[in-house]
PLY file of the C-alpha trace (Angstrom):
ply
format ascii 1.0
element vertex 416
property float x
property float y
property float z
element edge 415
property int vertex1
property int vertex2
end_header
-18.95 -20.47 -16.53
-16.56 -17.83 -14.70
-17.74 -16.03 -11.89
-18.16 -12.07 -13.25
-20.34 -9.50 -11.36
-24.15 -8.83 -12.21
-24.88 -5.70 -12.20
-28.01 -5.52 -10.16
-26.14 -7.16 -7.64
-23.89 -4.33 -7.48
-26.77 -1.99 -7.61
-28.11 -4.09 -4.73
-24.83 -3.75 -2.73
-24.82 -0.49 -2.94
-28.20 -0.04 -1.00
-26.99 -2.47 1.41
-23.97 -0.47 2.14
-25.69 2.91 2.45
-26.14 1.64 6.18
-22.83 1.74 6.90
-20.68 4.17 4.08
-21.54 7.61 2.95
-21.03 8.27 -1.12
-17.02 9.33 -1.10
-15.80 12.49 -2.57
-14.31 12.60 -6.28
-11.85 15.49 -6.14
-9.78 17.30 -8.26
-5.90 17.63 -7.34
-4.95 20.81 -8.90
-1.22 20.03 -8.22
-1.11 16.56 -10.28
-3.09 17.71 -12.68
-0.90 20.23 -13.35
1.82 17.75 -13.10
0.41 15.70 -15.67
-1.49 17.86 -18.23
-4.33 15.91 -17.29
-7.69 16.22 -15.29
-6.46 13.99 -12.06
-9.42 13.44 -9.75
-8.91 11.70 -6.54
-11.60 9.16 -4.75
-11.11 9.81 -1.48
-12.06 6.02 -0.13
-9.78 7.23 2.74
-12.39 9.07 4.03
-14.58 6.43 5.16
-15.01 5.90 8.92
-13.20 3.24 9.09
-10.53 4.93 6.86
-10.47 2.44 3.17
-12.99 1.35 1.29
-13.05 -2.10 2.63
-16.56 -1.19 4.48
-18.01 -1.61 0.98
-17.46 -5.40 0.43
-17.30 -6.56 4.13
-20.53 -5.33 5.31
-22.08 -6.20 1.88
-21.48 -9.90 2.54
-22.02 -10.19 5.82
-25.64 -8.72 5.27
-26.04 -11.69 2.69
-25.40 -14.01 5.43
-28.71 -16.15 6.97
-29.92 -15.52 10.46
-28.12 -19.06 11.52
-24.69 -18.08 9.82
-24.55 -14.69 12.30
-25.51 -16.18 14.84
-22.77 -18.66 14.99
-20.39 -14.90 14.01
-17.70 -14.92 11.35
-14.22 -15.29 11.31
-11.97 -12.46 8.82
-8.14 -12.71 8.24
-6.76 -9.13 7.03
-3.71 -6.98 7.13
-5.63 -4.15 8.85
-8.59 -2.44 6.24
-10.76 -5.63 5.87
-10.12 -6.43 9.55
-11.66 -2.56 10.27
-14.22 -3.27 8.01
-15.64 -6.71 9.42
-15.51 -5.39 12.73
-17.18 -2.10 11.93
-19.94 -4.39 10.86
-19.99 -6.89 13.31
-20.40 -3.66 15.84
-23.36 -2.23 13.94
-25.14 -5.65 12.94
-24.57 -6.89 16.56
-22.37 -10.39 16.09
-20.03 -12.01 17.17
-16.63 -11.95 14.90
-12.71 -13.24 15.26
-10.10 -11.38 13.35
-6.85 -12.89 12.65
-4.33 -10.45 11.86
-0.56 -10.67 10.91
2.04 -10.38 13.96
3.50 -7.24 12.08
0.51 -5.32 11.43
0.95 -1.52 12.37
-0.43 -1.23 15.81
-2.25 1.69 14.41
-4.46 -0.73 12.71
-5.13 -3.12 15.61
-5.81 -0.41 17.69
-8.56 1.08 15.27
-10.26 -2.53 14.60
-10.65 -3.16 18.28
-12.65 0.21 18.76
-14.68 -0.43 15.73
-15.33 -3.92 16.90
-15.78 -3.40 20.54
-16.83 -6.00 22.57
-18.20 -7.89 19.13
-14.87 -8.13 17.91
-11.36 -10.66 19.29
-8.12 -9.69 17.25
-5.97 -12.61 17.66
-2.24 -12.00 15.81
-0.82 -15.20 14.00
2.00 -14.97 11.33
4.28 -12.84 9.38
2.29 -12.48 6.50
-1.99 -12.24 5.49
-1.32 -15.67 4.38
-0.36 -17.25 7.40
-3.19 -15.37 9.31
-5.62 -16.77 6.49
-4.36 -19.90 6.86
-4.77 -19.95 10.82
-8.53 -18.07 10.52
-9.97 -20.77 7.94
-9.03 -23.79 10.38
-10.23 -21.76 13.43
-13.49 -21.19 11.37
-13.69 -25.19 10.22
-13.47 -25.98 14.28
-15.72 -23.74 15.30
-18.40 -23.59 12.37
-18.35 -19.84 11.43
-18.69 -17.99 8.34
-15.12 -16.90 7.16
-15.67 -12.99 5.21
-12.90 -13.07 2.84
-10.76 -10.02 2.09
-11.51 -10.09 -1.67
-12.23 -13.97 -2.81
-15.63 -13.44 -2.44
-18.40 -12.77 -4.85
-19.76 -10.60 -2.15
-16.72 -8.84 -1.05
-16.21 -8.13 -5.05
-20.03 -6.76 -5.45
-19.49 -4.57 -2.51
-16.13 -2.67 -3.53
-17.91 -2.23 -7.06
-20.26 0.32 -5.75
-17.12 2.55 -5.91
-17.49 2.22 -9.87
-21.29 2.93 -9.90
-20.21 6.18 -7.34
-17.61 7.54 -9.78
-20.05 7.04 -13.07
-22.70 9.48 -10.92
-19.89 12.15 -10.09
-18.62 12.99 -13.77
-20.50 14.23 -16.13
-17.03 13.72 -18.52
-16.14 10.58 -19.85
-13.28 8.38 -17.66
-10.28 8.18 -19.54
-8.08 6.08 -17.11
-8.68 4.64 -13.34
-5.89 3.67 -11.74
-6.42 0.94 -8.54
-4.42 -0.68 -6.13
-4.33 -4.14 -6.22
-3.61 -6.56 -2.99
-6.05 -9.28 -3.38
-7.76 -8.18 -6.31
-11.45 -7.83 -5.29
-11.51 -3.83 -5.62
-9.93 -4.12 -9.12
-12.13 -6.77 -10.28
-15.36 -5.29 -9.07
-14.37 -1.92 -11.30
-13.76 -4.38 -14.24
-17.49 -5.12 -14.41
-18.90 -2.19 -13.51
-16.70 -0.18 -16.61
-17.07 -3.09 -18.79
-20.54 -2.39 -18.79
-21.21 0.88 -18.42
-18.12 2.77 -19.89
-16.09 0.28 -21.79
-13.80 2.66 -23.16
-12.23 3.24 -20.02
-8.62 1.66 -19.15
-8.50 -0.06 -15.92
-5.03 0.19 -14.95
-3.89 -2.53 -11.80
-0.88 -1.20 -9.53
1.05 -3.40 -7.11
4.32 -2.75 -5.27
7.32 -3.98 -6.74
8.31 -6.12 -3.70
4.72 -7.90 -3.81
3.25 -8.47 -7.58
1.56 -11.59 -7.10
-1.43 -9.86 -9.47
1.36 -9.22 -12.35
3.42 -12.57 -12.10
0.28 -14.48 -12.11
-1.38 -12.73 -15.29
2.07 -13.42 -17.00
2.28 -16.97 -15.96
-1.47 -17.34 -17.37
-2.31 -19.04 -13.54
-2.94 -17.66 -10.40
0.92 -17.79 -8.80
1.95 -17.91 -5.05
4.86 -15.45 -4.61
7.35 -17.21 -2.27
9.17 -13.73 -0.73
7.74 -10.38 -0.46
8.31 -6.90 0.69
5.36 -6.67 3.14
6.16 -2.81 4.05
3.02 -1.92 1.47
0.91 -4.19 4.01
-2.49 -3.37 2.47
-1.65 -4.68 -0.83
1.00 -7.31 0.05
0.01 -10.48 -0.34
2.12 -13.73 -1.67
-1.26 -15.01 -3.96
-4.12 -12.98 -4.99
-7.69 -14.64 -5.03
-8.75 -17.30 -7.52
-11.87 -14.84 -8.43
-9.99 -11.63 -9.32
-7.13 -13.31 -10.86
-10.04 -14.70 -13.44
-10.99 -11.69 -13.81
-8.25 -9.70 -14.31
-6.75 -11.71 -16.56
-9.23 -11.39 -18.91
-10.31 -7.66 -18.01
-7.54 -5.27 -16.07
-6.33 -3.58 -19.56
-2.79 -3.09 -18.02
-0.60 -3.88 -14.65
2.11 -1.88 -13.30
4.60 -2.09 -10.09
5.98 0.92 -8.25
8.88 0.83 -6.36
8.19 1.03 -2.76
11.00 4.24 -1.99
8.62 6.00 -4.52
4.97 5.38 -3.14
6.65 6.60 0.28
7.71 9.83 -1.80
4.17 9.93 -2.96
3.13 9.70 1.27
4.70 12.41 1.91
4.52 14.69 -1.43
-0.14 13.66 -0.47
0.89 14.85 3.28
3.25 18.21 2.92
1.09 19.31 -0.36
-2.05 18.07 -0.09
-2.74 18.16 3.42
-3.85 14.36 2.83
-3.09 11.52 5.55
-2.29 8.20 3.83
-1.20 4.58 4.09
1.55 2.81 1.52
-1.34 1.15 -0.23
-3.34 4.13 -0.28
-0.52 6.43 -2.41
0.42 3.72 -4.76
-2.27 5.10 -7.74
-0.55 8.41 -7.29
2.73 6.98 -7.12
1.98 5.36 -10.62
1.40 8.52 -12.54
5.10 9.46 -13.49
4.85 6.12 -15.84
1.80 7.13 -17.72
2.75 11.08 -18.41
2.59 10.67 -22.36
-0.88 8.18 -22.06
-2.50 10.58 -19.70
-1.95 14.00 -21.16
-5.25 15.72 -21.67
-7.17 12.97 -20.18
-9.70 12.95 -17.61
-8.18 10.11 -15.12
-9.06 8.48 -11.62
-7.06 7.52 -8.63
-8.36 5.29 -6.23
-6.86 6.22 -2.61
-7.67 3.30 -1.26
-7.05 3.84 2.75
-5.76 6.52 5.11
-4.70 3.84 7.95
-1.36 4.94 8.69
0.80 4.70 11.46
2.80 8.23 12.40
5.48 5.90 14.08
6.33 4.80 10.47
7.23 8.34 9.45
10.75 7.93 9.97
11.13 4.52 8.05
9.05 5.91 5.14
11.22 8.99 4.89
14.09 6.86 4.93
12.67 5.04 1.71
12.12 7.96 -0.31
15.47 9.95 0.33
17.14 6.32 -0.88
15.06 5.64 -3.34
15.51 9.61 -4.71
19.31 9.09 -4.47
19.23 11.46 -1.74
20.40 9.30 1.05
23.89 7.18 1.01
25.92 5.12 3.65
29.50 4.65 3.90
31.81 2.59 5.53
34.52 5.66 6.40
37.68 4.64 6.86
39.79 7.93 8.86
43.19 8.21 8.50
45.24 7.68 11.74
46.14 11.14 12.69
44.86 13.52 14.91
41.82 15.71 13.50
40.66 13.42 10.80
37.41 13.78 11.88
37.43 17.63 11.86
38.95 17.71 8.13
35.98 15.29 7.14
32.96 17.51 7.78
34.97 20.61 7.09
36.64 19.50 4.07
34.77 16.28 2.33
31.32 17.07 2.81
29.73 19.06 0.33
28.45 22.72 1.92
24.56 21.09 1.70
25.81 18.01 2.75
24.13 16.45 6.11
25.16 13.56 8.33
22.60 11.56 9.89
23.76 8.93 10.90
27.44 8.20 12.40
28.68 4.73 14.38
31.68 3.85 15.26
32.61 0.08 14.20
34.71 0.32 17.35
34.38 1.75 20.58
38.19 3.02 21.55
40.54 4.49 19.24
37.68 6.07 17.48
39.45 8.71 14.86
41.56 5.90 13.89
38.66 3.28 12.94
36.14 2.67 10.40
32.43 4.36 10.71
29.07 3.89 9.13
27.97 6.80 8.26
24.78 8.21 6.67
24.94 11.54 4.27
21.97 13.23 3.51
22.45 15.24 -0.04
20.53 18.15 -1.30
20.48 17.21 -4.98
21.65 13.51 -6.66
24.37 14.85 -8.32
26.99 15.90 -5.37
26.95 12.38 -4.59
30.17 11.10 -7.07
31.92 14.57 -6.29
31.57 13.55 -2.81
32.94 10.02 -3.72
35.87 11.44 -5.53
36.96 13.68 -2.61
36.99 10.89 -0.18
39.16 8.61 -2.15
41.49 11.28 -2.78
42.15 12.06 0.71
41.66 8.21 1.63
38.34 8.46 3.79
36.47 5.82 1.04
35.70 2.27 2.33
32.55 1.06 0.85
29.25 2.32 -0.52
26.29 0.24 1.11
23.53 1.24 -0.28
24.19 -0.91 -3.47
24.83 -3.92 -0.93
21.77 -4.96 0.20
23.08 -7.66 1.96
25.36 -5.67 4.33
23.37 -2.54 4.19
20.78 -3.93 6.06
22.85 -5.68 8.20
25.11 -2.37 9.10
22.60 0.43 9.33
0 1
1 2
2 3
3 4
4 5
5 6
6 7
7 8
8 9
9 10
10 11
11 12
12 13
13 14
14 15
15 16
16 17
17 18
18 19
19 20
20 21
21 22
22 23
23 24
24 25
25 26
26 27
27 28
28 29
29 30
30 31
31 32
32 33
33 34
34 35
35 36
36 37
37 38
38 39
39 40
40 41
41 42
42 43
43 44
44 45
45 46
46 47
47 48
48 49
49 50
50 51
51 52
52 53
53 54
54 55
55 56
56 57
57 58
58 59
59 60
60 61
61 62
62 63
63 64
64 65
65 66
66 67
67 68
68 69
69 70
70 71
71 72
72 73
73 74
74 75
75 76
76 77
77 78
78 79
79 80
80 81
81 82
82 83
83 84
84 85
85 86
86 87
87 88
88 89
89 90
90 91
91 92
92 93
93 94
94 95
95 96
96 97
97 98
98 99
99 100
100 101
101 102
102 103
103 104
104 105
105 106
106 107
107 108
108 109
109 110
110 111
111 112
112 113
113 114
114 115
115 116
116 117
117 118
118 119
119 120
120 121
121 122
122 123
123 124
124 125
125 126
126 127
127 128
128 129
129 130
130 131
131 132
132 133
133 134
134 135
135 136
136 137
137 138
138 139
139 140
140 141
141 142
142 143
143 144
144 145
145 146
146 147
147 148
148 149
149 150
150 151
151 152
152 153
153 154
154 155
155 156
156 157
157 158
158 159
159 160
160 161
161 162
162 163
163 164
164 165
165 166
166 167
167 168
168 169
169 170
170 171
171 172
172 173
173 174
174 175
175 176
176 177
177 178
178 179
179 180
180 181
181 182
182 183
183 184
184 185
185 186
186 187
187 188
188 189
189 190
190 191
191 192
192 193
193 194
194 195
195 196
196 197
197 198
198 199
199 200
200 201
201 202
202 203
203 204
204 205
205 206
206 207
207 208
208 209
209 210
210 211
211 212
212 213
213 214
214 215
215 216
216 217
217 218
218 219
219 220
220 221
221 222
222 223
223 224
224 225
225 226
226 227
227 228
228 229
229 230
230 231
231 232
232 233
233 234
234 235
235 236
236 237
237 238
238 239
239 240
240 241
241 242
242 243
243 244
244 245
245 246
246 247
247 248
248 249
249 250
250 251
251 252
252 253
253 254
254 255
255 256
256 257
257 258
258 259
259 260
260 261
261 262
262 263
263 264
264 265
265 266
266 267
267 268
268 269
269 270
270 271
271 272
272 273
273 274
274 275
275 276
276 277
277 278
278 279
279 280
280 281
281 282
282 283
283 284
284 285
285 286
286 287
287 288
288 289
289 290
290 291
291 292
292 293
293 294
294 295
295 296
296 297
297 298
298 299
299 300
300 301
301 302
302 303
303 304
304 305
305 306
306 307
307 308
308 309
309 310
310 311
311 312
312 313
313 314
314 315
315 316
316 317
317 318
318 319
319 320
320 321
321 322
322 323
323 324
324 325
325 326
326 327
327 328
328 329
329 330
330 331
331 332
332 333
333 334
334 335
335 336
336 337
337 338
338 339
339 340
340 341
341 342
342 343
343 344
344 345
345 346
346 347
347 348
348 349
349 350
350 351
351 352
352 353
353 354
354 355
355 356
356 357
357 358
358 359
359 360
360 361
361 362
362 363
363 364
364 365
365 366
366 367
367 368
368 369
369 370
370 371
371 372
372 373
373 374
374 375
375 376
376 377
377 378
378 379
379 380
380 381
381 382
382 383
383 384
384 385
385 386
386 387
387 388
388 389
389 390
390 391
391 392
392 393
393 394
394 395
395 396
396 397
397 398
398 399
399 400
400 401
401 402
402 403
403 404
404 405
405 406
406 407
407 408
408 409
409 410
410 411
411 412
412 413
413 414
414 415
């Protein structure tokens, strides 16, 4: 018989965790639910010391563990949250741990595990992706005998992040409508699937993933559990290439919808959480909110959920994240410009061929002499979507136009 979640062992996880994590808020977001004609509350697992609510499920299993097992210490491969979480624990329960950790995790999040860990704690950084850190921590752990605390294939892990369903059934005294979760691994989303199923089974448990990473969706499709061979891995807390045998069973059978979000949007969400909200959080962390503007019709009137799963995000990232959401809002366009060869072509481009809210920010030379008589890259910030073909059509009539990038992938990233 499949593995699904008792629930007095979620009621027992969530006395274990009590050490360790404080009940999280449920708040209302006055702006979204005006947004949405809907009653939006936000779970604010970001506020967690260790910033996500990947506490819940790491300390809940490494409690389980016998006397024997922590004393030989564990072994965790993570992307950042679970890697905070394990070594949070291994600080306060006094063991020994390893955490493996991709080679392009923020350095935010290395930072923050080694000061939760302290001297219990050794990050060691293998791989591009969580799977090649997974697959380096499970052979370190065969060597060396140690108890491996898996991100979210773990009936533990899973019993621990459904506390956060038993939390949100205490704080509304309405019925749940919708709750919309991230999904990486799939242990969070799992462990709300039992905890609604029986306890509110008339509330929809909606999965989201990033577009660049849907390893829950493919695999649900597919009717197997489906290793993604590329990724976008700039979502990092819910980018991975397969998601766990355990939630994918699960899932499949519960999750009453998935849905993917394009990545430019959840960094519009970032920043929309940040400048309005005065909230702090990671890609993986906005992509519930990000999620909404698919749902408006569904959600109208309804009392819905959004799991923010983590607030572990690096301020050096700013820049790239803006980046994302003025392309992905249309607001954001590179050119190969191609001046004519006369004196003051330059001058006649911003005076003449940029719009009066146009704003260039960024301008290279493809050569370094002769520079008003060569091609440029250049990068146009516009004020609204729609001056971009006006802008178009005044640079081919006064023959600046050489190419639009942003619609070649390829080159664009090569270029800019």
């Amino acid at each position: 018989m499949a593995y699904f979640p008792d629930l007095d062992d979620v009621k027992k996880a969530e006395k274990t965790i009590r050490q360790v994590a404080d009940v999280t808020p449920l708040s209302k977001s006055i702006r979204l639910s005006k947004k949405y004609n809907a009653n939006v509350l936000l779970k604010r697992e970001d506020l967690h010391r260790v910033r996500s609510y990947k506490i819940r499920g790491a300390f809940n299993k490494i409690s389980s563990l016998s006397k024997e097992e922590l004393s030989k210490g564990v072994v965790c491969a993570s992307a950042g949250n679970h890697a905070q979480g394990v070594a949070f624990a291994c600080n306060h329960l006094r063991i020994k741990g390893t955490v493996y950790m991709p080679s392009v995790t923020p350095r935010q999040k290395i930072e923050q595990t080694k000061m939760f860990g302290g001297d219990f704690i050794t990050v060691v950084l293998e791989g591009d992706t969580f799977d090649d850190s997974s697959k380096a921590a499970l052979l370190f752990c065969e060597e060396q005998q140690k108890t491996f605390v898996h991100p979210f294939d773990d009936e533990k892990v899973i019993e621990g992040q459904a506390t956060i369903g038993l939390e949100l059934l205490d704080q509304t005294t309405e019925p749940i409508d919708y709750i919309f979760v991230a999904i990486g691994g799939g242990g969070l989303a799992s462990g709300l699937c039992a905890v609604f199923e029986k306890l509110s089974s008339n509330t929809k448990i909606i999965g989201v993933e990033p577009e660049g990473a849907p390893s829950m969706k493919v695999s649900i499709e597919k009717g197997k559990n489906t290793r993604l061979e590329q990724i976008d891995k700039f979502i990092d807390g819910a980018a991975v290439q397969r998601v766990g045998d355990l939630p994918f069973t699960i899932c499949q059978e519960h999750l009453d919808q998935m849905k993917t979000v394009p990545e430019g949007k959840v960094c519009q969400s970032i920043l929309d959480l940040y400048n309005r909200d005065a909230i702090v959080v990671e890609p993986a962390g906005a992509l519930t909110v990000a999620c909404l503007d698919g749902f408006t019709d569904e959600i109208k009137d309804k009392n819905i959920v959004c799991i923010v799963s983590g607030g572990n995000n690096d301020i050096t990232r700013t820049a790239e994240i803006k980046e994302r959401a003025l392309l992905y809002g249309q607001l954001k366009h590179y050119f190969i410009v191609r001046f004519p060869q006369r004196p003051g072509a330059l001058k006649q481009f911003v005076a003449e061929i940029l719009g009066p809210n146009d704003d260039i920010t960024h301008f290279e030379y493809s050569k370094k002499s002769s520079r008003e008589n060569a091609p440029a890259i250049v990068g146009i910030e516009l004020k609204s979507a729609t001056d971009l073909q006006p802008l178009i059509q005044r640079m081919k009539a006064n023959n600046f136009y050489g190419d639009y990038l942003n619609d070649k992938p390829d080159l664009f990233q090569y270029l800019v």
